[in-house]
N, C-alpha and C positions, 0 to 999 in steps of 0.2 A: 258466562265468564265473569268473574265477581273481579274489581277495581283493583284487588293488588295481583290480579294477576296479568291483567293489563301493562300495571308499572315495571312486574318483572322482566316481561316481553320488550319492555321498549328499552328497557336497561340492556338485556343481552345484545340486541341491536346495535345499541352504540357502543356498547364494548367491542361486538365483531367489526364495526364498521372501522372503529379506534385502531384496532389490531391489524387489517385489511390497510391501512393507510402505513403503518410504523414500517409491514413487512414489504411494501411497494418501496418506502423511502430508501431501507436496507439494499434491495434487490438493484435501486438505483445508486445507490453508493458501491456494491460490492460490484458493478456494468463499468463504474467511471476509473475504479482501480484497477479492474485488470484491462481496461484503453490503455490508462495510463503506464503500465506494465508491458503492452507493447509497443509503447509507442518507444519506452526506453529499450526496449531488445531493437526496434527498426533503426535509432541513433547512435544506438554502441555500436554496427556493420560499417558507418561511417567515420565511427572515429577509430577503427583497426587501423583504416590507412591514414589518416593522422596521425597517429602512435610510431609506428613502421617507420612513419617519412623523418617524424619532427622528433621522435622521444619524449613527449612531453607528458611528465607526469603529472600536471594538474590538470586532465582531461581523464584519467583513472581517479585522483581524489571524488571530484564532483560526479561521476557515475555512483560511486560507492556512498555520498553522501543524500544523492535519489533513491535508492533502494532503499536506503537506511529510513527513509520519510515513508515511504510506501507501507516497507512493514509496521511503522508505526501506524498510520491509516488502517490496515488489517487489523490491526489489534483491536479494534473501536467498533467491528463488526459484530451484528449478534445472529447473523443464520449462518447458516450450513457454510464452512471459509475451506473448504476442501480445492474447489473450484480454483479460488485465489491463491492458496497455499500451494495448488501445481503452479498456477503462472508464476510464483516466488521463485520455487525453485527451479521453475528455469530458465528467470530473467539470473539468478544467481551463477545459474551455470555459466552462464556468457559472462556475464560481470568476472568469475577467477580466469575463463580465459584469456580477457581483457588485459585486468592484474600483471596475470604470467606475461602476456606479448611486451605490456609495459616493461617490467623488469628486466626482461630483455634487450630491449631497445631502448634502455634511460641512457640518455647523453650526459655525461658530466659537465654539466653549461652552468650558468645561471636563471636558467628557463625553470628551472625547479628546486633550485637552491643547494644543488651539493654541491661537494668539492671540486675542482678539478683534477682528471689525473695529469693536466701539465704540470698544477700548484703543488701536487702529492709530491712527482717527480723534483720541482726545484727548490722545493725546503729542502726533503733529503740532499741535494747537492749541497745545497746554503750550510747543512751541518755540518756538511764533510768538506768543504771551502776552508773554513776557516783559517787552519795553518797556512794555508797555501796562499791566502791574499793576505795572511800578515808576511809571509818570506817576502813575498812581489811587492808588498808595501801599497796596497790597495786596501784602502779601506770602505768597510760597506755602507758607510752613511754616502759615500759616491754614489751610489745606487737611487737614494732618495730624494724626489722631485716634487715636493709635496703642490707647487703652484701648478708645475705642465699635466701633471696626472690629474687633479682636480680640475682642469678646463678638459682632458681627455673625455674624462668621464662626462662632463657638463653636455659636450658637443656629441658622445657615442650612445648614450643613454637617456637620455630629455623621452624619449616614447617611452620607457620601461619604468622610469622615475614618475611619469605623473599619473601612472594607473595605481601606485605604491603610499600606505600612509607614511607619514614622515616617520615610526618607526622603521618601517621596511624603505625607504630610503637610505634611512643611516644608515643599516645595515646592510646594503646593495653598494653603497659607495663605500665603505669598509672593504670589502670582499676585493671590488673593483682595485682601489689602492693598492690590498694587498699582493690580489694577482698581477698587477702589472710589476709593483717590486720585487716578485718570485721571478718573470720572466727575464729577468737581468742575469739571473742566474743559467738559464739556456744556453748559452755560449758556449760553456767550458762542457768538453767531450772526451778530453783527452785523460787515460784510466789514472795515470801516474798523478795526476793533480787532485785526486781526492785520496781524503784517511780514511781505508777502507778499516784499518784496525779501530778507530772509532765508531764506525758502524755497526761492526761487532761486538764492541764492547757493550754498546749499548743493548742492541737483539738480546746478548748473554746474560745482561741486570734485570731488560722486562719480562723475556720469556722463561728466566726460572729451571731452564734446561740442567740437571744434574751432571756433576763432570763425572766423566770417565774416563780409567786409565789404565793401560793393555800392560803388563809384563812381557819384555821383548824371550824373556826367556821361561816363560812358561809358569805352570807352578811350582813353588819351593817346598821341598821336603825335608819338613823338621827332625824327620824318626832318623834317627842315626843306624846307620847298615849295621847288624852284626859280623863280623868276622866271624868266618868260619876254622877251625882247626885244622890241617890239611890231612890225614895219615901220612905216614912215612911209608911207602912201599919196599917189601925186602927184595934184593937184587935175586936173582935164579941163576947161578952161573952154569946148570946145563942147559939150559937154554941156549940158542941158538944168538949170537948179539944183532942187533938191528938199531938203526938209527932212521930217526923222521926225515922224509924228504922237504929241505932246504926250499924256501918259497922264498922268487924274487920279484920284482913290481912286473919287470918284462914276460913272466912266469903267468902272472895275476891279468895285465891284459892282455895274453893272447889267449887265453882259457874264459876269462869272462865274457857273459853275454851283454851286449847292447844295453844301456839304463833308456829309460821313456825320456829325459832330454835329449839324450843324444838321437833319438829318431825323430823327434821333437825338432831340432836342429836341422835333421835330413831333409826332411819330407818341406821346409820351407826356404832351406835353397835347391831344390829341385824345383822348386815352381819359379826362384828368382831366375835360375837360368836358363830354363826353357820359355817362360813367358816375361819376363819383366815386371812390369805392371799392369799389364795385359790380363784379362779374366777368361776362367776357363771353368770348364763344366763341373759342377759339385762331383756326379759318379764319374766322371771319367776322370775324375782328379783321384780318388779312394779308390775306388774298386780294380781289383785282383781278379782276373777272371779265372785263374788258378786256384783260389783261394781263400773259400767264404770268409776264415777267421783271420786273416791280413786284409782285407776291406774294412773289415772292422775295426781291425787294430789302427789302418791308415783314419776310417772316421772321426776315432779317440783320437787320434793325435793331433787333427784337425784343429777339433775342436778346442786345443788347448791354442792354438794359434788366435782361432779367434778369440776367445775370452782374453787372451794379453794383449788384444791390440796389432796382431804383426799382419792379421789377414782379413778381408771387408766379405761378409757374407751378403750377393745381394741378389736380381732376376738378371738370369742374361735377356737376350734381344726376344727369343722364345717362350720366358717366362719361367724358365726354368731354374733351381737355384744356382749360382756360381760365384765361386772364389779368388780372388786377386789384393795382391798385396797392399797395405796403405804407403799410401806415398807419404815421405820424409818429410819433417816439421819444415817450414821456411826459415832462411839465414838472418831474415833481419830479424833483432830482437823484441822489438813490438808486435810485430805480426806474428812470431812464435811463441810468445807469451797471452795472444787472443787466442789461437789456433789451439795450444794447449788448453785453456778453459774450455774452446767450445767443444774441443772431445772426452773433457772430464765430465762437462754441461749436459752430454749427448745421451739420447735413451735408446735402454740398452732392453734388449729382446730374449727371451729363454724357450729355446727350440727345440723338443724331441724329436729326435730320428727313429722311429724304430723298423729295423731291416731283418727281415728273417731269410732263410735260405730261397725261396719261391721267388720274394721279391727282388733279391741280389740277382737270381736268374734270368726274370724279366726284363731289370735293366740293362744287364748284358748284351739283351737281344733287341732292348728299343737301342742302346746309342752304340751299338754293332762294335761293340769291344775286345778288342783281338788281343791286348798285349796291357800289362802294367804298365799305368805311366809311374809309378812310384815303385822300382824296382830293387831290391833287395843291394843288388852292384852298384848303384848310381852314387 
């Protein structure tokens, strides 16, 4: 073996052995990131019920700011990062878990710096105050204690204030201030003491909503009718003479049949005089067991009762559906003026019935129906 091939021998050596060293280091680096990848999935199981218990969103920031270090670590890797890239995605999985339960369970505190919804609640009172404490002759600098609130704060906060730099101090005692001057606002409950028309005025400036506006009479038609020319008929005098028989109103109601309000009418004081307020069985309130196509007709007309409000579709005791009257708004004025909101307020349901002859027959025979309760005489 001649001298430089000696030299070459001893070079590849140190190169393998150089290479043998870099991919151990690697292999020891890409071991301490995926520990470190579970050690952060074994710490987020812990801080679920942290989250759950307390809301606290700065226990989701700091998970999400560890992963964020991690994958930079992985990026710095030069073998095979497959391995690492699963434990990524699925320390990542847990980590949106995480997120979601947080967003869930965020308390509107000062634990995480949003708003309150009691503050949200008592500025809009504070807007809609206004008139109402200058009529009463109250003004709102009453409200403002700038010395007791600033020792409030001194005395309720000193833990929360000295983990805080003194920007987020001033800003914690800001907030503080504020929310206790909103709280003053609390009090007032009663509906008639706020300008709801200024709350709307407002909604209608920000939200940009287009007006719209209904014709109580319809569309107007501008085509002017033609008149028609009549012919003149010529008289026949061998003809036989005859004259139209004479229509009088008395004439007209006893010949006409029933309109859908007037059955409409029927069919809901019959239920007012046999049950009151009392609820009674959906089929056996409709169904005709005479008369597939009057069950029907009694179902249609039902149904117009509920949709106006005169009748509450709900389970009787057996689970089955039934029908009873709403009971009468309250006499006092306030409490009929809530009672009307909450059933303007109220959500409202769309229910197909669909009844063909087989199953009109079956119910017959399940609630053993002998006789119309909604009878043609009644």
């Amino acid at each position: 073996m001649s001298k430089t091939d000696g030299k070459s021998a001893s070079k590849r050596r140190r190169t393998t052995a150089f290479v043998s060293k870099i991919e151990k280091d690697e292999e020891l680096r890409e071991f301490d990131i995926i520990q470190r990848y579970r050690e952060l999935e074994h710490e987020v199981q812990y801080d679920r019920l942290h989250i759950t218990r307390d809301g606290d969103v700065g226990v989701m920031s700091k998970r999400l700011d560890e992963i964020g270090r991690l994958f930079g670590d992985l990026q710095n890797l030069n073998v095979n990062k497959n391995a690492v890239l699963a434990q990524d995605s699925k320390a990542m999985k847990t980590i949106s878990e995480l997120v979601s339960l947080s967003m869930t369970s965020v308390k509107f505190d000062e634990s995480g710096q949003l708003i309150k919804l009691d503050d949200i609640l008592n500025s809009a009172k504070q807007f809609m105050l206004k008139e109402y404490l200058n009529t009463a002759g109250i003004s709102s600098a009453e409200y403002v204690n700038g010395e007791e609130e600033e020792d409030q704060i001194e005395e309720s906060s000193d833990l929360q204030v000295s983990t805080m730099g003194n920007e987020d101090a001033t800003a914690f005692s800001k907030r503080q201030k504020r929310s206790n001057y909103l709280s003053k606002f609390g009090e007032y409950t009663e509906f008639n003491q706020f300008n709801w028309f200024k709350m709307g005025a407002l909604y209608q400036n920000l939200s940009r909503a287009p007006f719209t506006t209904d014709h109580m009479l319809g569309p107007l038609y501008v085509e002017k009718t033609v008149r028609r020319q009549r012919e003149t008929r010529l008289k026949d005098p061998v003809a036989t003479l005859s004259t139209a028989e004479r229509l009088t109103k008395e004439s007209l109601n006893g010949s006409q049949d029933e309109t859908t309000p007037s059955h409409v009418i029927r069919c809901y004081k019959v239920l007012k005089e046999k049950e009151g307020e009392e609820q009674v069985n959906l089929f056996k309130y409709i169904i005709d067991p005479n008369s597939f196509a009057k069950s029907v007709e009694n179902l249609f007309y039902t149904s117009f009762l509920i949709k106006e409000g005169r009748l509450i579709l709900e389970d009787d005791p057996d689970g089955y559906p039934a029908v009873r009257i709403k009971e009468n708004l309250p006499t006092d004025p306030r409490e009929k003026e809530l009672e009307k909101q909450r059933r303007n307020d109220s959500k409202q349901n769309h229910i197909i019935f669909q009844m063909d002859i087989p199953t009109w027959r079956k119910l017959i025979k399940k609630f053993d129906i002998k006789e119309p309760y909604l009878r043609n005489d009644s």
